[in-house]
C-alpha positions in Angstrom: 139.3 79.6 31.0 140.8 81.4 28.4 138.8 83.0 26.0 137.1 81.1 22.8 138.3 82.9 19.2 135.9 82.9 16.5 137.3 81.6 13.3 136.1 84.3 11.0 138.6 86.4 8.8 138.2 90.0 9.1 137.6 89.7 5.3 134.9 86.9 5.9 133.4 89.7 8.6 133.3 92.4 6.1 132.1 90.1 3.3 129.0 88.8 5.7 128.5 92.8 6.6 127.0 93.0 3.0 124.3 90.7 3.9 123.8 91.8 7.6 124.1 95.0 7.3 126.3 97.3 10.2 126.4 94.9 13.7 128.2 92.8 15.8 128.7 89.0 16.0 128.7 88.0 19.9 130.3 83.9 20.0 127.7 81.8 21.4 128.9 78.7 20.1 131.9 77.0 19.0 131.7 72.8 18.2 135.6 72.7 18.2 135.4 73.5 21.7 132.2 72.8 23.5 131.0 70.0 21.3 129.8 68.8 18.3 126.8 67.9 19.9 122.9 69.4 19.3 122.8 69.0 23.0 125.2 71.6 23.3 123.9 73.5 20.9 120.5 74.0 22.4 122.0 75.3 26.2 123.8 77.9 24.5 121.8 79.1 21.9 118.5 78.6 22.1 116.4 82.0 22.8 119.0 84.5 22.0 117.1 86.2 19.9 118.7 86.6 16.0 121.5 84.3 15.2 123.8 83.9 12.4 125.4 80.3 11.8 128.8 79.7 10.2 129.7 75.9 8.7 133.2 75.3 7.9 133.8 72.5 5.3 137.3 74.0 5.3 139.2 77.1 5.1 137.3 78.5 1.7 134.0 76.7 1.6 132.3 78.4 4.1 128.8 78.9 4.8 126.0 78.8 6.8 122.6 80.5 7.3 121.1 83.7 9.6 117.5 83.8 10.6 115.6 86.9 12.9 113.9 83.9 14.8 115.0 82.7 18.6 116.1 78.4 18.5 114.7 76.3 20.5 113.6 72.3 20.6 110.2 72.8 19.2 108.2 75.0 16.8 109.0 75.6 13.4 109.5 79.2 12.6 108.3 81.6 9.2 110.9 84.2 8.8 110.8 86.1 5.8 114.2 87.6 6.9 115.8 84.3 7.1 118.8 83.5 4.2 121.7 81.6 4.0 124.9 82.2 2.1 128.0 80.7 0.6 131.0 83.3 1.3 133.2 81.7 -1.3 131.5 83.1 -3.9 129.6 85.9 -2.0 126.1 84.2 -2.5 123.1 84.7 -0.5 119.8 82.5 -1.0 116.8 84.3 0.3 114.1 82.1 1.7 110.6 82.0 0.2 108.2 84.1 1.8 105.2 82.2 4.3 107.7 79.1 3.9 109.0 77.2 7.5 112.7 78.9 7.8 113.9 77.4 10.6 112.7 73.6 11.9 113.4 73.6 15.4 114.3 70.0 17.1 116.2 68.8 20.0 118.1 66.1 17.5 120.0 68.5 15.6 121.3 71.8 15.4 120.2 75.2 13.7 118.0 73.7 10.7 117.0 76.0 7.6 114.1 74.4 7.0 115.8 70.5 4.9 117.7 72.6 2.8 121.0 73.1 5.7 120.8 70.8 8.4 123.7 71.7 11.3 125.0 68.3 13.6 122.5 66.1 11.9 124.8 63.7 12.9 128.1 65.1 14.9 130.0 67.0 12.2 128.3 66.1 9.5 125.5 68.4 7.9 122.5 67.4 5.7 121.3 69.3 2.5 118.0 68.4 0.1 115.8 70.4 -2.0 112.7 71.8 -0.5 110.2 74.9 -1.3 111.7 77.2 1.7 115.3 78.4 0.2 115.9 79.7 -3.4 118.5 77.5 -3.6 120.4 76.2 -7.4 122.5 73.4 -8.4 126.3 75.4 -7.6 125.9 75.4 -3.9 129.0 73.9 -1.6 126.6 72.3 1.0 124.8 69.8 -1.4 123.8 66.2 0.6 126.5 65.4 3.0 129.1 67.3 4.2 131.3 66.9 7.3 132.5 69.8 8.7 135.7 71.1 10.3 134.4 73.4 12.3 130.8 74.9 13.3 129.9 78.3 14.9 127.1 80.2 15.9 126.7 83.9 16.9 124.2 85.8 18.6 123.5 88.7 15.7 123.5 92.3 17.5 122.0 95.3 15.7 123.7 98.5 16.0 121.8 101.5 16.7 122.4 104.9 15.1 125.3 106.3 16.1 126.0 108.8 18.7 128.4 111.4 16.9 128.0 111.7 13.5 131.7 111.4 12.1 133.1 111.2 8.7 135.3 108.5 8.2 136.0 109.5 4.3 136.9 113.4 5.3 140.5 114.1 3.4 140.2 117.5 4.2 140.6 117.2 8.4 144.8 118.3 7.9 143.8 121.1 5.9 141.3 122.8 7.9 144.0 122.5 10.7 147.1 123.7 8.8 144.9 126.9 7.6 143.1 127.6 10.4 143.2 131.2 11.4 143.3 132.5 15.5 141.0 134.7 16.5 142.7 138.6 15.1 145.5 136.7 15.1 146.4 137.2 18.7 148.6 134.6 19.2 150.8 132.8 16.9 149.7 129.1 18.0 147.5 128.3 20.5 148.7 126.4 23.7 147.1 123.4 24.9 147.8 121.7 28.3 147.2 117.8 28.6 146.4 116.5 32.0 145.5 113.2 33.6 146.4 110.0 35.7 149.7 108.5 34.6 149.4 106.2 31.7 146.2 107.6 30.5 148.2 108.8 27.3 148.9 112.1 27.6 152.9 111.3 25.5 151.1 109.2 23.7 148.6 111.8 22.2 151.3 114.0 21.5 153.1 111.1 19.3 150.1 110.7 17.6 149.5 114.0 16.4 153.0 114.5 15.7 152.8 111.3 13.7 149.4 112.0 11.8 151.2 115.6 10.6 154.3 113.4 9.4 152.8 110.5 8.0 154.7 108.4 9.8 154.7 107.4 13.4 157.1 109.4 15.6 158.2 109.3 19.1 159.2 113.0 20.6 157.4 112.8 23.9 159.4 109.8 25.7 156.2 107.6 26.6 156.2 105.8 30.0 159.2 107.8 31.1 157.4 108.6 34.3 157.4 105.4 35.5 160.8 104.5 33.8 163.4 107.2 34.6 160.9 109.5 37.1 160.9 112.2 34.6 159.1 115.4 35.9 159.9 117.9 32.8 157.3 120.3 31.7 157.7 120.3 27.9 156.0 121.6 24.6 155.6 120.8 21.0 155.1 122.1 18.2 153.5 120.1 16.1 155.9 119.7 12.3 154.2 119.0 9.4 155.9 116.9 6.6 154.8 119.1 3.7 152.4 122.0 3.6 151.9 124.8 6.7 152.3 123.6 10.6 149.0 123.4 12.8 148.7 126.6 14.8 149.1 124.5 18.3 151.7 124.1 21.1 150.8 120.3 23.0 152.2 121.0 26.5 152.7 118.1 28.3 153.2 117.2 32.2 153.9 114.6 35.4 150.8 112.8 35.4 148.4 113.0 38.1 148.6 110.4 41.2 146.2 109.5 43.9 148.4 110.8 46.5 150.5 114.1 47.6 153.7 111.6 47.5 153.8 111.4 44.1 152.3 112.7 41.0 152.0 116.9 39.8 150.8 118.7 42.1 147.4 120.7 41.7 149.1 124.1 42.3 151.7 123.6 39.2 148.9 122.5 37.2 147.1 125.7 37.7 150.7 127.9 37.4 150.9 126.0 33.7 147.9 127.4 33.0 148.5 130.6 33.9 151.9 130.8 32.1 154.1 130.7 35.1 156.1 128.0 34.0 159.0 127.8 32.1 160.0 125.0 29.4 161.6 122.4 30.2 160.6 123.2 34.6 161.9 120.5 36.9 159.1 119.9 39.2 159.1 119.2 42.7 155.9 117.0 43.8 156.4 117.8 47.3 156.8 122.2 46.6 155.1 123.6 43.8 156.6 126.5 41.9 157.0 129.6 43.8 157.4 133.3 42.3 161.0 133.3 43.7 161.9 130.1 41.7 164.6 130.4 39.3 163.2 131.0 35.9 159.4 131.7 37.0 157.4 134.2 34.7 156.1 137.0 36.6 154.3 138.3 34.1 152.9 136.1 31.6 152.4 137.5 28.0 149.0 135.7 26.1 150.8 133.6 24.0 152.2 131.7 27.3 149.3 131.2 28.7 147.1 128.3 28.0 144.4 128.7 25.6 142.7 124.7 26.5 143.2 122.1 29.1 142.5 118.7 28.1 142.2 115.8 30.3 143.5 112.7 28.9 141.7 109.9 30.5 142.4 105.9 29.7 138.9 104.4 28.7 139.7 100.5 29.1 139.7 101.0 32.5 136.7 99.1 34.5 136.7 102.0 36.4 137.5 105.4 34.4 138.0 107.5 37.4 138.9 106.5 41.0 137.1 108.8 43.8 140.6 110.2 44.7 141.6 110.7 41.1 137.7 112.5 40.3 137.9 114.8 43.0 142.0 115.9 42.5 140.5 116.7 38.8 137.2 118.4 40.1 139.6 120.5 42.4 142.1 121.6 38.8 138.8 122.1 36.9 137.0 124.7 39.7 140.1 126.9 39.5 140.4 126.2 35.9 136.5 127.3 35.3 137.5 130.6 37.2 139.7 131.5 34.3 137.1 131.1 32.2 139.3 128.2 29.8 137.9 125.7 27.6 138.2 122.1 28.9 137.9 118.5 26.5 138.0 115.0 27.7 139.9 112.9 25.5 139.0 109.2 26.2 141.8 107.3 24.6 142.6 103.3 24.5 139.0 102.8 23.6 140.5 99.9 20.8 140.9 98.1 23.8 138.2 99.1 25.9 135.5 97.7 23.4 136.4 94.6 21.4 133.5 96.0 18.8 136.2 98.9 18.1 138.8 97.0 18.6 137.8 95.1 15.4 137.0 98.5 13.1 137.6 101.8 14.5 134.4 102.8 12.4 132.5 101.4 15.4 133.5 104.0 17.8 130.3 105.8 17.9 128.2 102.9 17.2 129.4 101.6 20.5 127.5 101.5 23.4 130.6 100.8 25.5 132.3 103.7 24.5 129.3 106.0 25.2 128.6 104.7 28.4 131.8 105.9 28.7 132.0 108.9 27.8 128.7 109.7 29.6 130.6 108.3 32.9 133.4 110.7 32.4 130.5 113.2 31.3 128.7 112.9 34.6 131.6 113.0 36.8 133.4 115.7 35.7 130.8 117.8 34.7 131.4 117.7 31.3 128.9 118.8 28.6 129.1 115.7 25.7 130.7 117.9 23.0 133.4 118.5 24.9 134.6 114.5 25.4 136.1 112.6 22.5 137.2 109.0 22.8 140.4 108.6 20.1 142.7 105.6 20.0 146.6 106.8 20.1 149.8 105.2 18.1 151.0 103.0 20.5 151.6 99.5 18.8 151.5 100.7 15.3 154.3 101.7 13.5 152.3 102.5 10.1 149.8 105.5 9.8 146.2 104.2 9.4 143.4 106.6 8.1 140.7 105.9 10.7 143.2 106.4 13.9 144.0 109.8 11.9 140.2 110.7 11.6 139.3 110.5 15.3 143.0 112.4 16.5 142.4 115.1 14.0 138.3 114.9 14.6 139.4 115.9 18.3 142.1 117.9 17.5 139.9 120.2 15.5 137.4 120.7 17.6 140.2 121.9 21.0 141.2 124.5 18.1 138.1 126.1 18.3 137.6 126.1 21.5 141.1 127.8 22.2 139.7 130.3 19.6 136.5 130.8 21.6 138.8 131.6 24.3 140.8 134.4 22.7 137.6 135.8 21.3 136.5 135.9 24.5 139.5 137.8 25.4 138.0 140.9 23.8 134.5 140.9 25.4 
């Protein structure tokens, strides 16, 4: 069966979040689709805890009421948190306090108090005075009204959330473009992404690229893996449209595979690091690099070297990491550790990992999706949580959006420092 839509307007969401507060509206019940019926009504909703319902008399009179209380077939409820609301013009009618909020029968649907009565009778809704709603004479649900459509939704609070993160920062390009290495001992720092093919490894690289141009670019050929078998080591530097360049070199790679057939081998991945490997290498998946290939560096200088591996990891997956895939990235990260270099998750796709996000990026550490997540990836890599940051890459889009750009340069920040703790570290 395919899935039920809700009818609600992203603007109608945003408008209802000024009387909920920050959470998310889970679909219980749709009378377009499973009936207009209080029947129906009652099997799907009745003790799910806090509900919002939405009446549609049509596309702008919409309203409807919330209450804290659980539905059910008997027992009226007090609920001083109980309201309804009339979206077209942004009204909300608080109920008295002590007063019955919700009546609770099994021959109609959700009923606040006599003042909104839901499938009194199939579509058709019933209004009247009483002493429980502060209601006036300007509201759109007065007596009668027969509906186009009727929803209810199961109202989930959002807990703090995880990483603090903010979403109004201007100054995130800045702090890159004038962000000074450690003595200066290398012009740019070098950063190495690594991870199972179509994680988004190219498509990180875009996105950085495109944040820094203010428009979304395409320089790392994405899916060309699987499309023309490309197995190119290549760099970037990333351009900036106006202003100073970021002091980073995004090096990017084959992408990991389950098997020795196929995919980069381990023994390149730890060559890259140590600045063996030329630009623009050919590998070989089935003979790594050796120091009597053409073009190897015998003798690496600082500045090619890598400063910062990042694994690049696709979070809609049901399952983030396969045993194969976790152990061929425990292997990289042991030899890794014993050069003593910074490693970062980056957890990417999470738009689509977590419908909640996929609705307003903002949600991203409200999520507990996404940190369930990132505490998987956490736990099996051995990860401390700093070090793990979910972003969402330019992949449909071809217009910059500010919240995409908070979370790539929020990350993007953060493996700057770490390549600095790396050189300082040099010195020790």
């Amino acid at each position: 069966m395919s899935a039920i839509t809700s009818r609600l307007t992203a603007e109608a969401r945003e408008e209802l979040s000024e009387f909920l507060g920050k959470v998310n509206l889970h679909l219980l019940y749709k009378a377009s689709v499973h009936g207009f019926s209080a029947e129906v009504f009652h099997a799907k909703c009745d003790g799910q805890g806090p509900t919002l319902t939405v009446g549609y008399r049509d596309s702008y009179h919409i309203f409807g009421g919330y209450t804290s209380e659980d539905f059910g077939t008997d027992e009226n409820k007090v609920d001083d948190k109980a309201f309804l609301f009339q979206l077209d013009y942004r009204r909300k009618f608080a109920v008295r306090p002590g007063t019955v909020a919700v009546h609770n029968s099994p021959y109609h649907g959700p009923s606040f108090g006599s003042s909104l009565v839901f499938l009194a009778s199939g579509r058709w809704i019933t209004s009247s005075p009483d002493q429980s709603y502060c209601l006036d004479d300007h509201v759109s649900f007065k007596n009668s009204v027969c509906l186009e459509e009727c929803e209810v939704y199961r109202v989930e609070e959002l807990k703090a959330p995880w990483r603090k993160v903010n979403w109004k920062n201007s100054n995130l390009i800045k702090s890159i473009q004038s962000y000074k290495l450690y003595r200066n001992t290398v012009a740019k720092g070098r950063v190495l992404l690594v991870g199972p093919t179509g994680g988004g490894k190219s498509s990180f690289i875009n996105s950085v690229n495109s944040v820094f141009r203010d428009v979304v670019t395409n320089r790392a050929l994405v899916g060309g893996e699987a499309i023309t078998g490309a197995k190119m080591y290549s760099t970037y530097s990333i351009r900036q449209r106006h202003g100073a360049s970021p002091p980073l070199i995004l090096c990017d790679t084959m992408g990991l595979a389950e098997g020795t057939e196929s995919g980069m081998h381990i023994d390149d991945v730890i060559n890259i690091v140590k600045g063996h490997v030329p630009k623009k290498y050919q590998f070989n998946t089935a003979s790594p690099i050796q120091a009597d290939t053409k073009g190897y560096i015998k003798s690496p200088t600082i500045a090619e070297r890598i400063h910062c591996v990042v694994f690049v990891i696709d979070a809609s997956k049901p399952t983030i990491l396969s045993p194969a895939m976790e152990q061929k990235i425990r292997t990289i990260q042991s030899q890794i550790a014993e050069l003593e270099i910074p490693q970062v998750v980056l957890l990417t796709k999470v738009d689509e990992a977590c419908p909640l996000v996929g609705k307003d990026l903002e949600n991203t550490y409200w999520s507990e999706h996404i940190e369930q997540k990132a505490r998987e990836v956490q736990r099996k890599l051995n990860m401390i949580s700093s070090c793990v940051f979910p972003v969402k890459n330019y992949w449909i889009d071809i217009v910059c959006d500010h919240l995409t750009d908070i979370l790539i340069l929020s990350a993007l920040l953060q493996i700057l420092r770490y390549v600095d703790d790396y050189l300082e570290n040099l010195d020790d």
